[in-house]
C-alpha positions as CSV (number, residue, x, y, z in Angstrom):
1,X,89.1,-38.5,221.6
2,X,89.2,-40.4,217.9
3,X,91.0,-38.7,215.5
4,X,88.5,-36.7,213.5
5,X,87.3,-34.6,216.1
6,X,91.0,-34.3,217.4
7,X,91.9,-32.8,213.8
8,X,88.7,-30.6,214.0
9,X,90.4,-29.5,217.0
10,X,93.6,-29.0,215.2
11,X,92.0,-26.5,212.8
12,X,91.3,-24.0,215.2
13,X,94.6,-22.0,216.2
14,X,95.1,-21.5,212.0
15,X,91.4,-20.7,211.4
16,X,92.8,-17.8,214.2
17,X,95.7,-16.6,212.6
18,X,94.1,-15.8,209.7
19,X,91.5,-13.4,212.0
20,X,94.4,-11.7,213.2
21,X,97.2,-12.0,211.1
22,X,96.6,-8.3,210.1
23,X,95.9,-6.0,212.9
24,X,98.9,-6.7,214.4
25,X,100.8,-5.3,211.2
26,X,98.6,-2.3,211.2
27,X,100.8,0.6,210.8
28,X,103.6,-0.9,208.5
29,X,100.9,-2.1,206.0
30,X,98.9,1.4,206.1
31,X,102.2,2.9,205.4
32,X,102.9,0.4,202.4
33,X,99.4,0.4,201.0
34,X,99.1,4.6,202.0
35,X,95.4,4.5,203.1
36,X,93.5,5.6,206.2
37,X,92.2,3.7,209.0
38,X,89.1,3.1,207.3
39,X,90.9,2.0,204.3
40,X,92.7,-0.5,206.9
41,X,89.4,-1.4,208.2
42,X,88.4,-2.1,204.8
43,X,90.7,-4.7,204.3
44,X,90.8,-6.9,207.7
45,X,86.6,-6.5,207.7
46,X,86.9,-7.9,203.7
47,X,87.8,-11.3,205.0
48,X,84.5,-10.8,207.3
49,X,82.5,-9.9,204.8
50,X,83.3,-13.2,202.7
51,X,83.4,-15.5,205.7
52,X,80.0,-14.1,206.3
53,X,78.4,-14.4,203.0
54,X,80.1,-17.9,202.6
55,X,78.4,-19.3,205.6
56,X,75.0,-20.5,204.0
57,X,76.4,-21.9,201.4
58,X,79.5,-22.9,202.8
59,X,77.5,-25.2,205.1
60,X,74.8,-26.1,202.1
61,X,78.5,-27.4,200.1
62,X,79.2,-29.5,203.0
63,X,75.9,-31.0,203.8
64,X,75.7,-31.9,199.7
65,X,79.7,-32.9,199.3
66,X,80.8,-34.6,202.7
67,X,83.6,-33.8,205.1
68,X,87.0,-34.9,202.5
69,X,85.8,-33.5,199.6
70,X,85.0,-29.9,201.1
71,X,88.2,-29.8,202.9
72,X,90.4,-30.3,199.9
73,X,88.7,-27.8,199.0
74,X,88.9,-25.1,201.3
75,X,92.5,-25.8,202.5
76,X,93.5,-25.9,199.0
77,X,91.9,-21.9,198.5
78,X,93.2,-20.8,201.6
79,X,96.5,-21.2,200.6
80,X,96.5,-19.4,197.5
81,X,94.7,-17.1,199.1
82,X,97.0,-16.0,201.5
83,X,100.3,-15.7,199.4
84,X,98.4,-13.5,196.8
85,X,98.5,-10.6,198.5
86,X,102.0,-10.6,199.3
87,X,103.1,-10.7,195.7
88,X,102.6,-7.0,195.1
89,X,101.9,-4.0,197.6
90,X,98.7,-3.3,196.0
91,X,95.5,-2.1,198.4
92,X,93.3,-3.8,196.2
93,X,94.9,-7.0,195.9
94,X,95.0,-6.9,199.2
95,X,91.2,-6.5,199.2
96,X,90.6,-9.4,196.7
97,X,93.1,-12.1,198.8
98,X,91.3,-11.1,202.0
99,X,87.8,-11.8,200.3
100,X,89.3,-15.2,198.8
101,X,90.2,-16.0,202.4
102,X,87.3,-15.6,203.5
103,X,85.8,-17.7,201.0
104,X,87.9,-20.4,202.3
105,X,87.9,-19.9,206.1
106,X,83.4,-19.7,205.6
107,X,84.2,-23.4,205.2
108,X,86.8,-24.1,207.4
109,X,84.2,-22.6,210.4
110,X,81.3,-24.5,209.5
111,X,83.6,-28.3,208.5
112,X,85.4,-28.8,212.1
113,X,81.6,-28.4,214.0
114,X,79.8,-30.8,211.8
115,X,82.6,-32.9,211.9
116,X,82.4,-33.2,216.0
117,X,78.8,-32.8,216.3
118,X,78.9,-36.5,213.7
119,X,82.1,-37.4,215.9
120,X,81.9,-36.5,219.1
121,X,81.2,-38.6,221.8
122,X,77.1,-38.6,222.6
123,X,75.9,-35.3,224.1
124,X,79.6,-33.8,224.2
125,X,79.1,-32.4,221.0
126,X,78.4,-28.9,222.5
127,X,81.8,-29.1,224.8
128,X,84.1,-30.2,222.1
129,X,82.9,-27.5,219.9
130,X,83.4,-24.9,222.8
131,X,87.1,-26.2,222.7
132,X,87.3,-25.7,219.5
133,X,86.1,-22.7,219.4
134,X,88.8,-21.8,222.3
135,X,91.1,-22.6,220.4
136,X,90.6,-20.6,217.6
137,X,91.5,-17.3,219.7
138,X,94.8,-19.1,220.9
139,X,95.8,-18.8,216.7
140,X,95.0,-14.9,217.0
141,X,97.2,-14.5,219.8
142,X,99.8,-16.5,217.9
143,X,99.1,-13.9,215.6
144,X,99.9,-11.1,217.6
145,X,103.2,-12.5,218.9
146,X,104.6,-13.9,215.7
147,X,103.6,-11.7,213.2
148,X,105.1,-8.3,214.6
149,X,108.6,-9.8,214.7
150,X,108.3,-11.1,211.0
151,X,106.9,-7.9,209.7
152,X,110.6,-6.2,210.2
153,X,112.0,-8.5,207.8
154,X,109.1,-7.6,205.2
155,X,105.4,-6.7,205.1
156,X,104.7,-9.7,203.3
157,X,105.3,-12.4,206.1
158,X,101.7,-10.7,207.8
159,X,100.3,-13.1,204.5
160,X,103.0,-15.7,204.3
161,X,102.6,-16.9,207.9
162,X,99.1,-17.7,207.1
163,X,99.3,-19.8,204.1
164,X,102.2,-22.3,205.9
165,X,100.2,-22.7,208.5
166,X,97.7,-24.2,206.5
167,X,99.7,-26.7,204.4
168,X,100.2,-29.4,206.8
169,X,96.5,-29.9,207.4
170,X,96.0,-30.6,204.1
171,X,98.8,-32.5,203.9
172,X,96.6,-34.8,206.7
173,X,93.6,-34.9,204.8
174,X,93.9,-37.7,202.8
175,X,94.9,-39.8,205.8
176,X,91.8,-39.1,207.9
177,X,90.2,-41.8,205.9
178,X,86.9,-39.7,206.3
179,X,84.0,-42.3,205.3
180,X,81.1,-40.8,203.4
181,X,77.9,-41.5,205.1
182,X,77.8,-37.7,206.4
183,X,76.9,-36.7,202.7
184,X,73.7,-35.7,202.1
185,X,71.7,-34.6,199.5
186,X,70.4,-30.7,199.8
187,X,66.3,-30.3,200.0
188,X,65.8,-26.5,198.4
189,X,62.6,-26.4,201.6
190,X,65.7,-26.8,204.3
191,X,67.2,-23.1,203.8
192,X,63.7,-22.0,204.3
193,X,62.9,-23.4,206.9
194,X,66.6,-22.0,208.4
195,X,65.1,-18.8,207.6
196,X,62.2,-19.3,209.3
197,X,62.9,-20.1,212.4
198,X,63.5,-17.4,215.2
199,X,65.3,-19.3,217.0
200,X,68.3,-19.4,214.0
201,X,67.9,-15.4,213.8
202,X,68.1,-15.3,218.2
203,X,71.9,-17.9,217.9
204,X,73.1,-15.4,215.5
205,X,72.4,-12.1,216.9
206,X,73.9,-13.3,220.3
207,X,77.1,-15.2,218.8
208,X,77.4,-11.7,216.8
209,X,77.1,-9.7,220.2
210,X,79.7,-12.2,221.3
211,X,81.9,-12.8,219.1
212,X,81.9,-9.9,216.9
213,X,82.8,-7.4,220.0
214,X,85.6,-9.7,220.8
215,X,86.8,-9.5,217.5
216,X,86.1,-5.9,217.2
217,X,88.0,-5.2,220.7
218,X,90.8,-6.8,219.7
219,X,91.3,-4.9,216.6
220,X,91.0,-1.6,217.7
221,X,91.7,-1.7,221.4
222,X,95.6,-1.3,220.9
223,X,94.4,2.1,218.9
224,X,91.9,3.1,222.0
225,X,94.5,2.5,224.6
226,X,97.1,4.6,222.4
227,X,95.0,7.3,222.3
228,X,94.8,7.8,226.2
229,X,98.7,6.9,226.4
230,X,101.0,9.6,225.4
231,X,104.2,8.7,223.5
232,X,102.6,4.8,222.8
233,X,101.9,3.8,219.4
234,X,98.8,0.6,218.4
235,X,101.9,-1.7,217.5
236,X,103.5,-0.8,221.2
237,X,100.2,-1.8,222.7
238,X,100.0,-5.0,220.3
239,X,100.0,-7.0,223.4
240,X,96.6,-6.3,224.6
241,X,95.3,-7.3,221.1
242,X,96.9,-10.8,222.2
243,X,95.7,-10.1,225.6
244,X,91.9,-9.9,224.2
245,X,92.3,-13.1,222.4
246,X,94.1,-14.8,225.3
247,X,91.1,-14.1,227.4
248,X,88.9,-15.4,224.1
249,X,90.6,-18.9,225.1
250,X,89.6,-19.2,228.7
251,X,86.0,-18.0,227.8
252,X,85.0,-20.1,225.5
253,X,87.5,-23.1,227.0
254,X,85.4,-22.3,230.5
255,X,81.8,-22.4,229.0
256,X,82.8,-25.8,227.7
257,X,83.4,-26.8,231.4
258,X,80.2,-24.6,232.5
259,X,78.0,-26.7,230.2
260,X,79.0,-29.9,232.8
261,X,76.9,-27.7,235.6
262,X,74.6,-25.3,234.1
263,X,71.9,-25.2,231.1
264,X,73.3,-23.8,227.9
265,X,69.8,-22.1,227.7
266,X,70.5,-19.7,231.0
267,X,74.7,-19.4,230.4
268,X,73.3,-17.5,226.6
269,X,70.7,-15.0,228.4
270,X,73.3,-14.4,231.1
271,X,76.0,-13.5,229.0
272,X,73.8,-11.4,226.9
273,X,72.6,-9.8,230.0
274,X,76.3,-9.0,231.7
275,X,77.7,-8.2,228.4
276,X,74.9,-5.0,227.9
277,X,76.4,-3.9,231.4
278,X,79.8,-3.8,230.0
279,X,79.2,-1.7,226.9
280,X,78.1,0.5,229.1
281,X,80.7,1.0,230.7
282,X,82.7,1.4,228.0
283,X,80.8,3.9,226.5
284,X,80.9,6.0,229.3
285,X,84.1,7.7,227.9
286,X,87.2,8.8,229.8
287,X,88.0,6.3,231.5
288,X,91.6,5.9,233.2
289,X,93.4,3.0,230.4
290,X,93.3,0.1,233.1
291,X,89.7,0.5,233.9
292,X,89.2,0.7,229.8
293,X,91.0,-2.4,229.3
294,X,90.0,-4.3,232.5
295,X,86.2,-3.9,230.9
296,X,87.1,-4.8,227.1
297,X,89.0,-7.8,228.6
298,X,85.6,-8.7,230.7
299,X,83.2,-8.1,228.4
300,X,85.1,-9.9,225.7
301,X,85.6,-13.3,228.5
302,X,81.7,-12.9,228.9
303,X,81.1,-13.0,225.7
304,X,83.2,-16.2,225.0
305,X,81.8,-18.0,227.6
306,X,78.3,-18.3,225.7
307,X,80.3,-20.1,222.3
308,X,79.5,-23.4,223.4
309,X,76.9,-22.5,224.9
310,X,75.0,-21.2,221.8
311,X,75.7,-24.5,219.1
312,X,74.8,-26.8,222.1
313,X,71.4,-25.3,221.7
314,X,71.5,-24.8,217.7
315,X,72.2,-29.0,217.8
316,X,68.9,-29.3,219.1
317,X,66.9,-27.6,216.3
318,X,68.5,-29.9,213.2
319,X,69.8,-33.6,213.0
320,X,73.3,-33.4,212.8
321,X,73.2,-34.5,208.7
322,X,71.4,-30.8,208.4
323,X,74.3,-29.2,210.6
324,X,76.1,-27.4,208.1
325,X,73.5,-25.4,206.8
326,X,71.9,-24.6,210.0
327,X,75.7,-23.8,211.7
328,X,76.4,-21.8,208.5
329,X,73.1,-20.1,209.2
330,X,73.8,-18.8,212.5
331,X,77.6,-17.7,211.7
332,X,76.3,-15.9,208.4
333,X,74.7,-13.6,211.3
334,X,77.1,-13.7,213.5
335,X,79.7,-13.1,210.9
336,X,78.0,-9.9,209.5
337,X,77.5,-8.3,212.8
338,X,81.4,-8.6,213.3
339,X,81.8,-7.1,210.1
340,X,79.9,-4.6,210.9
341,X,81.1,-3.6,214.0
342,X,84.7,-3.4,212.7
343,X,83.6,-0.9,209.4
344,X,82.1,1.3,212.1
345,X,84.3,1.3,214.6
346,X,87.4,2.5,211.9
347,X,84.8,4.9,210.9
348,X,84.1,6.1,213.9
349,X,88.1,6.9,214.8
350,X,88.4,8.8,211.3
351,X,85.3,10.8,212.1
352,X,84.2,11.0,215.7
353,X,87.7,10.3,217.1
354,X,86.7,7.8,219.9
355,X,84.5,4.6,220.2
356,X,82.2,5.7,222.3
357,X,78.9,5.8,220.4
358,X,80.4,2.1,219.0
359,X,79.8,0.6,222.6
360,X,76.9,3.0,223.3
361,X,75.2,1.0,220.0
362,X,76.2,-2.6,221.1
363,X,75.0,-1.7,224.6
364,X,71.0,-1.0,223.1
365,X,70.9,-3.9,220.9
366,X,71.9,-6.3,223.7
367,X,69.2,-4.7,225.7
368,X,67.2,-5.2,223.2
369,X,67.0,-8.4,222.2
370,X,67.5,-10.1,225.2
371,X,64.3,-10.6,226.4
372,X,62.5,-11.8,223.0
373,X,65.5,-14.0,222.4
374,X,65.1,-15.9,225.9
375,X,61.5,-16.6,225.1
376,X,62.1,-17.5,221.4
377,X,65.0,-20.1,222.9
378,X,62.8,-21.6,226.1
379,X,61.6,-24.7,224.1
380,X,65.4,-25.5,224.1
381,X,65.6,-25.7,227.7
């Protein structure tokens, strides 16, 4: 492993913190800030929202300024970004540091996979980006277990722990000695082009299946499991929130390994396929709590496992110097599905009181699209 795709690597576990950093702070920053659920869900999904939007041209910048240049960048931001919030208990600077993060973490996402799909040993570019993309849930469970012991000692440290968790990677930057061949000018057709293919639109529905539920489940399934446990509160039941994203880890860690045996074309569909099953399930409804958190915990495993699974096939549409726009592409709507999913699932516990018509909806759409995305995706068998 050379050192680029080793710091690539390296970005992951921060690139998670900042996910999760939040959630597990829930009820000490609701009562600080005095909003509702929904106003909760306003700010973690903010940093969605930018991240989303920031995708395109997140990956357009670094196909047009080069791997150094765009992470000075974005490190830089990101750590600003995160200590603005906590200098005054404000909702709406809370809302505005969250979007800035976003900003930054849009490209943060897209930087690490160009760098390994340029850096990566040939035809391992798929695996390594599985592991980094494993290891990006292994930051939200840091999350999880660091955050609620800081909290006590202020609300602020759910911000703080963020922004010094980014300042030794930039301190590395400059040592990485990144050449600049990767640069490349941006043609205005490309984008179209993006746009145009179904295949883009058929990655990003399914990595928003996958990836948003995880994310989703791992927000608001401390909250589920409270409501069907008496006496517990969300931060009691913090764990499974790290118990979600530990199982992110060994998903998206194992479909690295799958990709050895099977085609990354039949490990999507599959996981498309089992995942539908699972959201079922879940929106059955009164379920005992183990059987409700023994099928989050599958469906969000399932749902991992298709990570690498998923940029092994987008490498085969677009040279690797086109990466970033066509990765930015596909996490733009990935990205906006998991904002999505989050909005409505806060709204959903302030109105309906349950998440049952959430899973009910993510059940359909996998249905859905699953056959018309496996024929869209068969010329990348």
């Amino acid at each position: 492993m050379n050192r680029y795709v080793a710091f690539a690597l390296g970005m992951g576990p921060t690139l998670g913190i900042i996910f999760m950093n939040l959630p597990p702070a829930m009820e000490p920053l609701i009562a600080v800030y005095g909003c509702s659920y929904t106003g909760f869900s306003v700010i973690v999904s903010a940093l969605f929202w930018a991240y989303t939007l920031m995708q395109v041209p997140g990956g357009l910048i670094l196909d047009r300024l080069g791997l150094k240049r765009t992470l000075l960048i974005c490190l830089s931001a990101l750590v600003v970004a995160d200590l603005l919030p906590a200098l005054y208990p404000s909702w709406g600077l809370a809302v505005v540091g969250r979007l800035l993060t976003g900003m930054g973490a849009g490209l943060v996402f897209v930087t690490p996979m160009k760098m390994m799909a340029l850096y990566a040993p040939p035809g391992r570019a798929g695996i390594f980006q599985a592991f980094y993309g494993a290891l990006v849930p292994v930051g939200s469970v840091l999350a999880y277990l660091v955050v609620p012991a800081l909290v006590p000692f202020g609300w602020q440290w759910a911000f703080v722990v963020a922004a010094l968790c980014w300042l030794p990677l930039l301190a590395m930057v400059p040592a990485l000695k990144l050449p600049r061949r990767e640069a490349a000018p941006q043609r205005r057709l490309e984008l179209g082009g993006i746009a145009r293919d179904a295949r883009v639109w058929v990655l990003g529905i399914y990595l928003a299946l996958s990836f948003g539920s995880g994310i989703t489940m791992a927000i608001w399934v401390p909250t589920l499991l409270a409501d069907v446990l008496p006496g517990k509160t969300a931060a009691q039941l913090a764990w499974s929130g790290a118990l979600i994203m530990g199982l992110s880890f060994a998903g998206r860690l194992s479909g690295g390994l799958v990709l050895f045996r099977l085609p990354a074309y039949w490990v999507a569909g599959g996981t498309i396929g089992l995942l539908c099953l699972l959201f079922i399930g879940l929106g059955l409804g009164g379920l005992p709590p183990a059987l409700t958190l023994g099928l989050a915990l599958a469906a969000t495993g399932c749902g991992a496992l298709n990570f690498g699974s998923l940029f092994q096939l987008a490498g085969k549409i677009a040279p690797p110097e086109r990466l970033g726009g066509l990765i930015g592409s596909i996490n733009f709507l990935a990205n906006l599905g998991a904002g999505l999913m989050i909005l409505f699932f806060g709204m959903l516990k302030d109105y309906a009181g349950d998440f049952t018509w959430g899973f009910l909806a993510l059940a359909a759409l996998s249905l859905v699209v699953l056959i018309p995305g496996q024929l869209a995706l068969k010329n990348l068998r």
